[in-house]
mmCIF file of the N, C-alpha and C atoms, coordinates in Angstrom:
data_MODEL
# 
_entry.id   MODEL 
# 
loop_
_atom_site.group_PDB 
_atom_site.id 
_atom_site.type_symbol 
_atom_site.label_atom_id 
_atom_site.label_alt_id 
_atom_site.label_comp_id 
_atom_site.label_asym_id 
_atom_site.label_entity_id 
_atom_site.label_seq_id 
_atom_site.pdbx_PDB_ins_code 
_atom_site.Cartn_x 
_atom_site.Cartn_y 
_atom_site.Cartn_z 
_atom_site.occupancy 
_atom_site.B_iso_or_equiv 
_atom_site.pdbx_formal_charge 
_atom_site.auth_seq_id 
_atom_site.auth_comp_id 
_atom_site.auth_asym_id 
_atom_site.auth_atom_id 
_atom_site.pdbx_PDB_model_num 
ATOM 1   N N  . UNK A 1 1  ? 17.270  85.221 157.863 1.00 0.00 ? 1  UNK A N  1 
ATOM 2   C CA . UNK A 1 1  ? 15.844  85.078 158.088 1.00 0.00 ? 1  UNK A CA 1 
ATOM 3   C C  . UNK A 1 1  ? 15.545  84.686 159.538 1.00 0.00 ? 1  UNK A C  1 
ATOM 4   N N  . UNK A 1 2  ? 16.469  83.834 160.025 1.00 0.00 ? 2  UNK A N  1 
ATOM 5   C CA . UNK A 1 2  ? 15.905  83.432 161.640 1.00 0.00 ? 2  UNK A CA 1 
ATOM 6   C C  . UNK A 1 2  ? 16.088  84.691 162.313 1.00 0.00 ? 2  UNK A C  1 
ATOM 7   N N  . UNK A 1 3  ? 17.373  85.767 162.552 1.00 0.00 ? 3  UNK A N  1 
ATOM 8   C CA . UNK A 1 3  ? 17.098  86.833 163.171 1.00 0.00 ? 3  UNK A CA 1 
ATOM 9   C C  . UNK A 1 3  ? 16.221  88.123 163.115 1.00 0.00 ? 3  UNK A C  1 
ATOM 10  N N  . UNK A 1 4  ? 15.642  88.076 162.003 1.00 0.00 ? 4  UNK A N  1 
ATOM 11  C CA . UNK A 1 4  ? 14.266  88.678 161.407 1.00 0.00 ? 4  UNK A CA 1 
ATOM 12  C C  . UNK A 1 4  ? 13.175  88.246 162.042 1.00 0.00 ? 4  UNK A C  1 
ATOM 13  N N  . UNK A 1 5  ? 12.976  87.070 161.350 1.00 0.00 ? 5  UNK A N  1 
ATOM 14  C CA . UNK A 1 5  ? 11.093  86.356 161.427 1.00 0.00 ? 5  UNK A CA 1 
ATOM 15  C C  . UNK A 1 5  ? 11.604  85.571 161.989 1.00 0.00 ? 5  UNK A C  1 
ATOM 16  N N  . UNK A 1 6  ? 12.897  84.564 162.577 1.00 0.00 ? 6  UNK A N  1 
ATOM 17  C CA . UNK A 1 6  ? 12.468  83.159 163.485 1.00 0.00 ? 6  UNK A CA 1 
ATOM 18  C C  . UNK A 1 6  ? 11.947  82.132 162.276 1.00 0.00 ? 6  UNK A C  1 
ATOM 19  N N  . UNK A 1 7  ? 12.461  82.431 161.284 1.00 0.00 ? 7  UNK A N  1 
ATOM 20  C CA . UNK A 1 7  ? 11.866  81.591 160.204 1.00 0.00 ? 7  UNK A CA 1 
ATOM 21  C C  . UNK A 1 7  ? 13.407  80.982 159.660 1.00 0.00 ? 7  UNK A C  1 
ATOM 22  N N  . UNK A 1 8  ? 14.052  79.220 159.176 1.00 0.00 ? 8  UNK A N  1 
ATOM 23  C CA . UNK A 1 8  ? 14.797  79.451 158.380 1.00 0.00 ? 8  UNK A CA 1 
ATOM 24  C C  . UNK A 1 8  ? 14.170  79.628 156.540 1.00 0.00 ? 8  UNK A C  1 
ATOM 25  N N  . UNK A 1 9  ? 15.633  79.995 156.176 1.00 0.00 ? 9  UNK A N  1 
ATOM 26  C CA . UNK A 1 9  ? 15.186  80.634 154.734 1.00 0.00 ? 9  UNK A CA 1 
ATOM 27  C C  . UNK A 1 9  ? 14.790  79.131 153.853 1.00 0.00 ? 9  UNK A C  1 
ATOM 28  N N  . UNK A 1 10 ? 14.241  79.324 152.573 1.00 0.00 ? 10 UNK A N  1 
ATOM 29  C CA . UNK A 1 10 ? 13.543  78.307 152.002 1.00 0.00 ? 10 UNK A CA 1 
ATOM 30  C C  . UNK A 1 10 ? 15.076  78.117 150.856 1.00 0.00 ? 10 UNK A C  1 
ATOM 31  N N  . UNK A 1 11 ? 14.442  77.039 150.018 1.00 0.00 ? 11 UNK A N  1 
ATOM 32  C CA . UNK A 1 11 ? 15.453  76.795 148.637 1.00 0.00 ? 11 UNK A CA 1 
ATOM 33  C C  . UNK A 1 11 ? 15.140  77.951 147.396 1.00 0.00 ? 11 UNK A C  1 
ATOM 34  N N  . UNK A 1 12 ? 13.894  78.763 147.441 1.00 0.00 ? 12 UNK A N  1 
ATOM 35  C CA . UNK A 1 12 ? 13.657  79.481 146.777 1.00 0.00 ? 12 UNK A CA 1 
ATOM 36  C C  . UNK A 1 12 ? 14.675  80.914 146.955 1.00 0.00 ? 12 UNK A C  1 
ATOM 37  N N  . UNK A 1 13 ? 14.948  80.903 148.281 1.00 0.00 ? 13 UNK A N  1 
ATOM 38  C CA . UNK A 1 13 ? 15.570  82.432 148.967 1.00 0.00 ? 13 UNK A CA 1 
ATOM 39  C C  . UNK A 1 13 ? 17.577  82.249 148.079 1.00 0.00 ? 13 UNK A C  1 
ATOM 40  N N  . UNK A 1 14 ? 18.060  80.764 147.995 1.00 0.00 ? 14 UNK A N  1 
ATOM 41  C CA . UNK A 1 14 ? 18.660  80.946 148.120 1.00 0.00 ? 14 UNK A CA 1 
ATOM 42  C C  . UNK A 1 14 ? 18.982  80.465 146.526 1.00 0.00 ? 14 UNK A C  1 
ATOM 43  N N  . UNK A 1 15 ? 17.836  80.365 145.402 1.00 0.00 ? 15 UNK A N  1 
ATOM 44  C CA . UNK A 1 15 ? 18.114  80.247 144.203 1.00 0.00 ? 15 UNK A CA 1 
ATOM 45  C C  . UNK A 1 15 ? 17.847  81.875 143.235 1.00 0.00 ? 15 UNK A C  1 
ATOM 46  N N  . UNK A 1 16 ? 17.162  82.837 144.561 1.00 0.00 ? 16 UNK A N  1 
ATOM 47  C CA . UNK A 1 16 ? 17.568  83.854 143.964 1.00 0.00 ? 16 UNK A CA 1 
ATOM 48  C C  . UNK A 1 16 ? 19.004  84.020 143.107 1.00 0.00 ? 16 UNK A C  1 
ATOM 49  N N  . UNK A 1 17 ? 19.996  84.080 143.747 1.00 0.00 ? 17 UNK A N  1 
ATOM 50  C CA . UNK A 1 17 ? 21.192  84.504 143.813 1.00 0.00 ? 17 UNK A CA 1 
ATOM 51  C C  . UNK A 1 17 ? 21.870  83.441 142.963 1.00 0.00 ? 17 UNK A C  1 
ATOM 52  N N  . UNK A 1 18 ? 21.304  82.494 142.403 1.00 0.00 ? 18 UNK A N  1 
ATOM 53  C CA . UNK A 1 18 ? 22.098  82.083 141.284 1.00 0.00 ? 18 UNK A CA 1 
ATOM 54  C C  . UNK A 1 18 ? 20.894  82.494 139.911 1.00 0.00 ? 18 UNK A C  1 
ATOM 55  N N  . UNK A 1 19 ? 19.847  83.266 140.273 1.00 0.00 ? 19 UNK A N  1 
ATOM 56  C CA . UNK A 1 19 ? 19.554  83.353 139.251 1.00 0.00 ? 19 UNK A CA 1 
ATOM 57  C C  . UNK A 1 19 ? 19.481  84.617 138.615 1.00 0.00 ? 19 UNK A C  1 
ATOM 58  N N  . UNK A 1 20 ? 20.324  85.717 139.429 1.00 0.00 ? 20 UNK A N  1 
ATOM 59  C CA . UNK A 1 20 ? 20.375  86.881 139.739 1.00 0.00 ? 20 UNK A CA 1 
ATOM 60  C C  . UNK A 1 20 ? 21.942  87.000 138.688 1.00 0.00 ? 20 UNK A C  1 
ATOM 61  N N  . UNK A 1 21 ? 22.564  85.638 138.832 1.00 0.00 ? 21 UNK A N  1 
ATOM 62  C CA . UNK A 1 21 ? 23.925  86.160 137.799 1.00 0.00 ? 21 UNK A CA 1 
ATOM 63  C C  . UNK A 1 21 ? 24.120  86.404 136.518 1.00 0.00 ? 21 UNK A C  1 
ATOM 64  N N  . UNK A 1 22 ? 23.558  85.412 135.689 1.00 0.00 ? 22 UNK A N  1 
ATOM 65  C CA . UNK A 1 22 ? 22.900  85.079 134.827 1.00 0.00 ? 22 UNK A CA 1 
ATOM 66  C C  . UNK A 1 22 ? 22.098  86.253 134.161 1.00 0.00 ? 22 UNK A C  1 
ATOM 67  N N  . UNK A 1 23 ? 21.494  86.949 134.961 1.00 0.00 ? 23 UNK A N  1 
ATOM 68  C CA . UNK A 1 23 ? 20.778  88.336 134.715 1.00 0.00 ? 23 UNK A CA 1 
ATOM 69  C C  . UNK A 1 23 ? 19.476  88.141 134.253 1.00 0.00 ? 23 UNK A C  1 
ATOM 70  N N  . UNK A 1 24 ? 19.048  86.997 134.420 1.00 0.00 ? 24 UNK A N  1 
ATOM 71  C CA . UNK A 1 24 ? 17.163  87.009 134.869 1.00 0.00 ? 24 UNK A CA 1 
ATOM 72  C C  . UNK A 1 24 ? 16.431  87.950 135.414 1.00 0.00 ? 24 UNK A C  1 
ATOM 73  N N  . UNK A 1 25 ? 15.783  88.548 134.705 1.00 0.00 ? 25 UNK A N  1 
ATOM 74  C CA . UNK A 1 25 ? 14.909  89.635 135.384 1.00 0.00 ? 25 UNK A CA 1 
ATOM 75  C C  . UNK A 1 25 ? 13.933  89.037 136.642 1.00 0.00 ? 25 UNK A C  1 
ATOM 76  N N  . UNK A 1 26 ? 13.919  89.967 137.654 1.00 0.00 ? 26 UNK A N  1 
ATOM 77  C CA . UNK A 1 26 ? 13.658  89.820 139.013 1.00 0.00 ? 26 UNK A CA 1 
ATOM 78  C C  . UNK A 1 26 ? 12.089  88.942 138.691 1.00 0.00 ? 26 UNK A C  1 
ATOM 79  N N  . UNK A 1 27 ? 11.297  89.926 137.941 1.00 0.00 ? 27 UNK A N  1 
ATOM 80  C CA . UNK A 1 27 ? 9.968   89.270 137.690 1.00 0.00 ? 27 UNK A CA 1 
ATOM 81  C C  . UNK A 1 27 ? 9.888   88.046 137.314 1.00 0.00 ? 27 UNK A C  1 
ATOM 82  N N  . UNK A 1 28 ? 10.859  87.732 136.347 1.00 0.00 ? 28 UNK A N  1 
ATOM 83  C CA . UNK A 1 28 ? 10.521  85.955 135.816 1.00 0.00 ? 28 UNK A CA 1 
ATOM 84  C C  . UNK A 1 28 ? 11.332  85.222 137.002 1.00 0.00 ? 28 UNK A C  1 
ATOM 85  N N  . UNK A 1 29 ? 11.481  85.320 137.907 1.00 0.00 ? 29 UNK A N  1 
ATOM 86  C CA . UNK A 1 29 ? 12.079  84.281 139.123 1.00 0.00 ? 29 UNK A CA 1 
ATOM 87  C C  . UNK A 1 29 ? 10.632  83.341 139.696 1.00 0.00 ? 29 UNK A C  1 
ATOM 88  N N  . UNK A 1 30 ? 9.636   83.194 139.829 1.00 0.00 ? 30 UNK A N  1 
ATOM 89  C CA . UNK A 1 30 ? 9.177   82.628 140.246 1.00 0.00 ? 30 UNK A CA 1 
ATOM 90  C C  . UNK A 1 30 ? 8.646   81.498 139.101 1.00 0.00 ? 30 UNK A C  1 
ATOM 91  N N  . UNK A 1 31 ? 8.438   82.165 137.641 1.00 0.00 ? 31 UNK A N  1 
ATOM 92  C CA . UNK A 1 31 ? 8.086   81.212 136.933 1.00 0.00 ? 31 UNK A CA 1 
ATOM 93  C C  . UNK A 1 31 ? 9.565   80.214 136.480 1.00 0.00 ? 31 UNK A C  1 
ATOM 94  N N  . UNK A 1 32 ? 10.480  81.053 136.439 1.00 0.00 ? 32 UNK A N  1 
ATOM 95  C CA . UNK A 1 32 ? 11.610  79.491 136.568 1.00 0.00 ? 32 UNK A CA 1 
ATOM 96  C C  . UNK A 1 32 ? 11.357  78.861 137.522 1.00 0.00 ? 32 UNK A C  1 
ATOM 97  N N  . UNK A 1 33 ? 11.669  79.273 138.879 1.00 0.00 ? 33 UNK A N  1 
ATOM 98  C CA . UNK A 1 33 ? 11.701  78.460 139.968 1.00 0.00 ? 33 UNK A CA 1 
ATOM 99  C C  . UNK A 1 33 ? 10.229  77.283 140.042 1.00 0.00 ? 33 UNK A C  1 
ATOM 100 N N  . UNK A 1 34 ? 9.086   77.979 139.322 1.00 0.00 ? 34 UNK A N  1 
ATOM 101 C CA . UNK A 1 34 ? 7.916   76.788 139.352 1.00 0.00 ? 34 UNK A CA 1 
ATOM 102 C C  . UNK A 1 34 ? 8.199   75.808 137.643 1.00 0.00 ? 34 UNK A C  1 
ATOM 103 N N  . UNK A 1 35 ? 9.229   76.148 137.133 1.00 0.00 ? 35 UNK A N  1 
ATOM 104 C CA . UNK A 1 35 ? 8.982   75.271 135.823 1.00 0.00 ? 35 UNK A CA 1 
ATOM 105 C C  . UNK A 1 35 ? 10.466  74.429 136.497 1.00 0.00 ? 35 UNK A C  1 
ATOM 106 N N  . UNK A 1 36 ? 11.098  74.650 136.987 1.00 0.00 ? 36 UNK A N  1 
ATOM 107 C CA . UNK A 1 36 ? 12.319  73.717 137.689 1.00 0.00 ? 36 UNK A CA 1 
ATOM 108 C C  . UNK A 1 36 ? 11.596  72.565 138.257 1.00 0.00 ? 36 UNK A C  1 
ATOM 109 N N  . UNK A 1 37 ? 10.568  73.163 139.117 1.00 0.00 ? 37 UNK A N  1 
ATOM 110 C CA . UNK A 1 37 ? 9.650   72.003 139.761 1.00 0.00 ? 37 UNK A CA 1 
ATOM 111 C C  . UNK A 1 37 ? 8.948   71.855 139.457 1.00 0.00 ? 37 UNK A C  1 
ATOM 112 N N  . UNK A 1 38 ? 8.143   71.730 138.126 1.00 0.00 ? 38 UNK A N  1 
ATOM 113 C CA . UNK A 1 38 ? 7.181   70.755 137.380 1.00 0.00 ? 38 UNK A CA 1 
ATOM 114 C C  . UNK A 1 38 ? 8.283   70.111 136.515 1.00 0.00 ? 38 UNK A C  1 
ATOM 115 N N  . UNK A 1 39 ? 9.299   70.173 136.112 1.00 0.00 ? 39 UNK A N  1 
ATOM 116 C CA . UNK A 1 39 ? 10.316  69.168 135.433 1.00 0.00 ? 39 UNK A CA 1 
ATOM 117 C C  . UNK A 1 39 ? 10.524  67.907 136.232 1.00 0.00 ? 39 UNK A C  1 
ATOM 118 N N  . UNK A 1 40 ? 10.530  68.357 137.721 1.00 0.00 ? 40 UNK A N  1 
ATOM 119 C CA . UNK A 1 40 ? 11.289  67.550 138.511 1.00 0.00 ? 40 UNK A CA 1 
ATOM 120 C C  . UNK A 1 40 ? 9.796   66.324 139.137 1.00 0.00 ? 40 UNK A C  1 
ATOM 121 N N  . UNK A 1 41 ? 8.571   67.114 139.161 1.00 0.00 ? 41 UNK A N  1 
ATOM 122 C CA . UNK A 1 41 ? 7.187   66.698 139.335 1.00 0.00 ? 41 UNK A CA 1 
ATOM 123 C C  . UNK A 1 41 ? 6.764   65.433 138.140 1.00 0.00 ? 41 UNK A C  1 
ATOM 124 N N  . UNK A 1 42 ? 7.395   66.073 136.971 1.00 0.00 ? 42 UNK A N  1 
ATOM 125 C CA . UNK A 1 42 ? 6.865   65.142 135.757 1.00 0.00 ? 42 UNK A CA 1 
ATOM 126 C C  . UNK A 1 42 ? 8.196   63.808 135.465 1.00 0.00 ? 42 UNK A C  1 
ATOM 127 N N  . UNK A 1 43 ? 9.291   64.039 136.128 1.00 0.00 ? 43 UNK A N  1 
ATOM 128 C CA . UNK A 1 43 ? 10.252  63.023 135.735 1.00 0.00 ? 43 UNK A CA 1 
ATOM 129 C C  . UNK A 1 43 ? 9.581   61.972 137.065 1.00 0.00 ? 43 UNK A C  1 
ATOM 130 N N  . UNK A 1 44 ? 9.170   62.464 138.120 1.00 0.00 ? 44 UNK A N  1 
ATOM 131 C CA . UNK A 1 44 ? 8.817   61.337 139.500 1.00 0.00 ? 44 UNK A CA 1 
ATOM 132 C C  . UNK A 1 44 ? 8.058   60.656 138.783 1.00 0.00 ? 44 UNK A C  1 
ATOM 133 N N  . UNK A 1 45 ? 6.978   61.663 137.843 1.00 0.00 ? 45 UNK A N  1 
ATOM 134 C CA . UNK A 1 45 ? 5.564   60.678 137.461 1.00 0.00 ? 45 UNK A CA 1 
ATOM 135 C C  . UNK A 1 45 ? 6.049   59.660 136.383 1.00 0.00 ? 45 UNK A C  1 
ATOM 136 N N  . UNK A 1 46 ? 7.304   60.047 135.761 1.00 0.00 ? 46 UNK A N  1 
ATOM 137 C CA . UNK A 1 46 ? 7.543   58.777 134.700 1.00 0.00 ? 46 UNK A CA 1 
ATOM 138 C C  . UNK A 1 46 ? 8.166   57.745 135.222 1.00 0.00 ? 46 UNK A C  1 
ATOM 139 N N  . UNK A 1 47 ? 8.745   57.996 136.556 1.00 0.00 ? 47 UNK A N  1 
ATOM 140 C CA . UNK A 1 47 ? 9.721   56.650 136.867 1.00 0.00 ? 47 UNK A CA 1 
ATOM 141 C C  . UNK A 1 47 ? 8.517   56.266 137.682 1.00 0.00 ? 47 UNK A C  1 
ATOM 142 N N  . UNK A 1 48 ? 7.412   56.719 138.265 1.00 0.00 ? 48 UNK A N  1 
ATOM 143 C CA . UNK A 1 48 ? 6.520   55.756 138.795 1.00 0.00 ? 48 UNK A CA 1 
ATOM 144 C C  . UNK A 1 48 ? 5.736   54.609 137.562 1.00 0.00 ? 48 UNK A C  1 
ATOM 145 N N  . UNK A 1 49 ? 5.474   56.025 136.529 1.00 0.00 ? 49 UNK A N  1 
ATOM 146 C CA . UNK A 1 49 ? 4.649   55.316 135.341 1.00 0.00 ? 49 UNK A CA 1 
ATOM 147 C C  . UNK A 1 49 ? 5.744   53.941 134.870 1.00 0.00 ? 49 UNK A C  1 
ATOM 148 N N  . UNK A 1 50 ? 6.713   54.309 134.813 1.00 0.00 ? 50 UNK A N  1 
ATOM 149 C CA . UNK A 1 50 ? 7.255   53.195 134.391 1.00 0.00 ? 50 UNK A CA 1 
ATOM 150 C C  . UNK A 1 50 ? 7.737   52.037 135.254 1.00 0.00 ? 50 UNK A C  1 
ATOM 151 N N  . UNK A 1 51 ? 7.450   52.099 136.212 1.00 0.00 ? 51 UNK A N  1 
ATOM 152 C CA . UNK A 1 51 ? 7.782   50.911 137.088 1.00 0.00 ? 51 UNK A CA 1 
ATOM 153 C C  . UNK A 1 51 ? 5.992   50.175 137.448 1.00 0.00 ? 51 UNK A C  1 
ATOM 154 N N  . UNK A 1 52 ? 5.182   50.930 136.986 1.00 0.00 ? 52 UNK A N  1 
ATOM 155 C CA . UNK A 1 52 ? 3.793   50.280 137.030 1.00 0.00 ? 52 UNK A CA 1 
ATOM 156 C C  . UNK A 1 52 ? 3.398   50.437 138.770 1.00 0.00 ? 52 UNK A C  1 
ATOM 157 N N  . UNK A 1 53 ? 4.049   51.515 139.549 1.00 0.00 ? 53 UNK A N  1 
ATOM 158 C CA . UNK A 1 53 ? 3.077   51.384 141.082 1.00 0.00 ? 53 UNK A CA 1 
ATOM 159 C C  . UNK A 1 53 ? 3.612   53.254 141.408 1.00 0.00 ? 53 UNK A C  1 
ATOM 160 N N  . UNK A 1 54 ? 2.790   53.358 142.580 1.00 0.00 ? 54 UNK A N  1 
ATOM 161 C CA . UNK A 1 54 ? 2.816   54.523 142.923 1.00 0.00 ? 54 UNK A CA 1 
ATOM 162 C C  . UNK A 1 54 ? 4.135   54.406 144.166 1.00 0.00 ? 54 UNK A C  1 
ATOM 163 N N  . UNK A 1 55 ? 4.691   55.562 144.127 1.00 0.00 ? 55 UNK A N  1 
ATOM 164 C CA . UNK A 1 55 ? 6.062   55.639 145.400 1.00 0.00 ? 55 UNK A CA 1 
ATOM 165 C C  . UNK A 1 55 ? 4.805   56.662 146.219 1.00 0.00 ? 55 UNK A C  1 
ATOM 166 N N  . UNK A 1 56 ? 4.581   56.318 147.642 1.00 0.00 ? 56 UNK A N  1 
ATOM 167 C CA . UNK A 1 56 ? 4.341   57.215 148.501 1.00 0.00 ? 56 UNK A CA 1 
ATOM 168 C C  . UNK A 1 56 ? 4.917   57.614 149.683 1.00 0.00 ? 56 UNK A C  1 
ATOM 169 N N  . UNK A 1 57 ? 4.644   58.977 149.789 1.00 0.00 ? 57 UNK A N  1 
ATOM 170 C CA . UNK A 1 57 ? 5.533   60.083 150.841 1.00 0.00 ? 57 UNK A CA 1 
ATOM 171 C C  . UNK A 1 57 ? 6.527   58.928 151.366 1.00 0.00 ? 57 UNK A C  1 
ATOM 172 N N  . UNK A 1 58 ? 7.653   59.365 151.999 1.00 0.00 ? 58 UNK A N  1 
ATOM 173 C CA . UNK A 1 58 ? 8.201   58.480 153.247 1.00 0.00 ? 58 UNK A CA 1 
ATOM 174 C C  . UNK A 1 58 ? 8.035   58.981 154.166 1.00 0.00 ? 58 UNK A C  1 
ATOM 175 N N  . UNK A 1 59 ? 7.427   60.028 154.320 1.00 0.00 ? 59 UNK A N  1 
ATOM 176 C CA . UNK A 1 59 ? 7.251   61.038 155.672 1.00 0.00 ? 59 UNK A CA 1 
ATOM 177 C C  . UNK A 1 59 ? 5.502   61.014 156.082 1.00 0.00 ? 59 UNK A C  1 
ATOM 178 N N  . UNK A 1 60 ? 5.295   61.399 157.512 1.00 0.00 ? 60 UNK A N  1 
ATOM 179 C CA . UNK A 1 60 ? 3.992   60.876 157.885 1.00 0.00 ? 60 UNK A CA 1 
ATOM 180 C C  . UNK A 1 60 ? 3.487   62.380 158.528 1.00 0.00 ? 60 UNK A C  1 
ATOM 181 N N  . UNK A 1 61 ? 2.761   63.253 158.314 1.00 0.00 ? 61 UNK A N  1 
ATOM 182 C CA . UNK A 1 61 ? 2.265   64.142 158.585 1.00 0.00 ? 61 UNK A CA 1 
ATOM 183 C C  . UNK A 1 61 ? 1.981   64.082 160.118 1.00 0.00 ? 61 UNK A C  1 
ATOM 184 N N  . UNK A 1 62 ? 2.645   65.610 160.525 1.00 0.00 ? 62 UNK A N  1 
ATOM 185 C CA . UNK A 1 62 ? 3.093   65.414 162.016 1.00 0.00 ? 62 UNK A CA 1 
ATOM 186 C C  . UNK A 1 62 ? 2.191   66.387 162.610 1.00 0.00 ? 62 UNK A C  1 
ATOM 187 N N  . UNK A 1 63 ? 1.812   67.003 162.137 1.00 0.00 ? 63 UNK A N  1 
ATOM 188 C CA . UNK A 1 63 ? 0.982   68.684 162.524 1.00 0.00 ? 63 UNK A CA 1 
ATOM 189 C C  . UNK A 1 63 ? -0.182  68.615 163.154 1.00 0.00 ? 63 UNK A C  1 
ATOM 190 N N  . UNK A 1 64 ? -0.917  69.962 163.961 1.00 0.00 ? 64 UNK A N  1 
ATOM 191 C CA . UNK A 1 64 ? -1.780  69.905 165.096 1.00 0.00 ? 64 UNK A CA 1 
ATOM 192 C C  . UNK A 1 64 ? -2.785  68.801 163.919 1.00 0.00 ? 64 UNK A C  1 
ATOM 193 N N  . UNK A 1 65 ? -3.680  68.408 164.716 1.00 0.00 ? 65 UNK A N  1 
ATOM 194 C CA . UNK A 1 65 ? -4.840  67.121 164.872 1.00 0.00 ? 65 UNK A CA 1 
ATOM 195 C C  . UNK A 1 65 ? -5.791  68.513 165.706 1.00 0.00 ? 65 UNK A C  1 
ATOM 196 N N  . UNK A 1 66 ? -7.329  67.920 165.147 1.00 0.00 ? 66 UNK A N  1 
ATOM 197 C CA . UNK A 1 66 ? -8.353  68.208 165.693 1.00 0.00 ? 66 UNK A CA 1 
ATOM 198 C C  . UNK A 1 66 ? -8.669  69.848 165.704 1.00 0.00 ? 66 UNK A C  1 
ATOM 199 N N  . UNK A 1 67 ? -8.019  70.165 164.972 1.00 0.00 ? 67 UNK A N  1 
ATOM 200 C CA . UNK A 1 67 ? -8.644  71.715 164.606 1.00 0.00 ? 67 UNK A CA 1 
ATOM 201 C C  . UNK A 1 67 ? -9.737  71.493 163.528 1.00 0.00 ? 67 UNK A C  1 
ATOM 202 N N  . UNK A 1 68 ? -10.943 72.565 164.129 1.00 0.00 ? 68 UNK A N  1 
ATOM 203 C CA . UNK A 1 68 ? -12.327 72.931 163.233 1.00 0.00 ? 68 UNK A CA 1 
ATOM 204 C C  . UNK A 1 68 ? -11.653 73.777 161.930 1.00 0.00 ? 68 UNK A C  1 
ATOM 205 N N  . UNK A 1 69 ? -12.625 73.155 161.227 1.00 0.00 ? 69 UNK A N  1 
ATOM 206 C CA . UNK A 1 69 ? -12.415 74.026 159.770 1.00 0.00 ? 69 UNK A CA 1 
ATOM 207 C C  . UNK A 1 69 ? -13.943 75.248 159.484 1.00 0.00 ? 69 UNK A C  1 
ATOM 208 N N  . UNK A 1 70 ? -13.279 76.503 159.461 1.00 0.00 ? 70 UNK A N  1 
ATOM 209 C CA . UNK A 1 70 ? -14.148 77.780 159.804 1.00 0.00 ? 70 UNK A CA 1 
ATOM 210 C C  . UNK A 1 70 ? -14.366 77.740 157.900 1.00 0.00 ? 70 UNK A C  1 
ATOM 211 N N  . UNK A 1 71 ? -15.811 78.059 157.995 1.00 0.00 ? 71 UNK A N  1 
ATOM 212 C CA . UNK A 1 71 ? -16.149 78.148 156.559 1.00 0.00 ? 71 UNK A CA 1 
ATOM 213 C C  . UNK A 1 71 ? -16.064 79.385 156.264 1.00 0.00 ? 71 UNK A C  1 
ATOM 214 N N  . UNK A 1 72 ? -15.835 79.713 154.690 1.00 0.00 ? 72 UNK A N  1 
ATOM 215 C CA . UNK A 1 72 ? -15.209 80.376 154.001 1.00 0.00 ? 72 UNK A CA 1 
ATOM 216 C C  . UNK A 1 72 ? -15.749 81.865 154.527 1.00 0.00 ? 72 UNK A C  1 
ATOM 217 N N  . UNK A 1 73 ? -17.033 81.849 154.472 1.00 0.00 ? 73 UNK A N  1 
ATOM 218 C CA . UNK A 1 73 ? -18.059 82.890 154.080 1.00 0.00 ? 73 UNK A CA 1 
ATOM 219 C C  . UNK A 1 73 ? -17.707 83.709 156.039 1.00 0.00 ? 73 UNK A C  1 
ATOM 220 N N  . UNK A 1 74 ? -16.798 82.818 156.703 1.00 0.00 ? 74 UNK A N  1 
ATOM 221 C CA . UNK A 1 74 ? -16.619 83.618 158.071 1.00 0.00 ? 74 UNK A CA 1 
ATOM 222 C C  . UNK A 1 74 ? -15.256 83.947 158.386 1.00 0.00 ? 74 UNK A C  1 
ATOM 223 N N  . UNK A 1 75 ? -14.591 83.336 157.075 1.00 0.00 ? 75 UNK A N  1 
ATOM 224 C CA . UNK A 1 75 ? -13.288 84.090 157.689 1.00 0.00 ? 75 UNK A CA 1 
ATOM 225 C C  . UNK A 1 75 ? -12.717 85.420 157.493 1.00 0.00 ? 75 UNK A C  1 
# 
């Protein structure tokens, strides 16, 4: 992917290929890959629920500042 697009590849690119052995049809790959991560979404929410407080990000949003937001009806 970086010598293509300059992009690296995601965790999705590279769970194709284990889900490709198995013999998952190409079409149902995205709904595993989104029910993997609502399993993993709903176990965070029970160990928060059960410890009685919220865990937030450890990471602090780094990205451009001060860009206008163009309304819908003009983009």
């Amino acid at each position: 992917m970086i010598p293509e697009k300059k992009i690296t590849a995601k965790v999705d690119f590279y769970s194709a290929s284990a889900y490709y052995v198995p013999g998952i049809p190409v079409d149902v790959y995205p709904l595993v890959f989104a029910l993997s991560r609502v399993s993993g979404w709903i176990a965070h929410v029970l160990e928060q629920y059960a410890a009685s407080k919220l865990t937030p990000p450890l990471a602090d949003y780094t990205g451009p500042t001060g860009q206008k937001c163009v309304p819908i009806d003009q983009r």
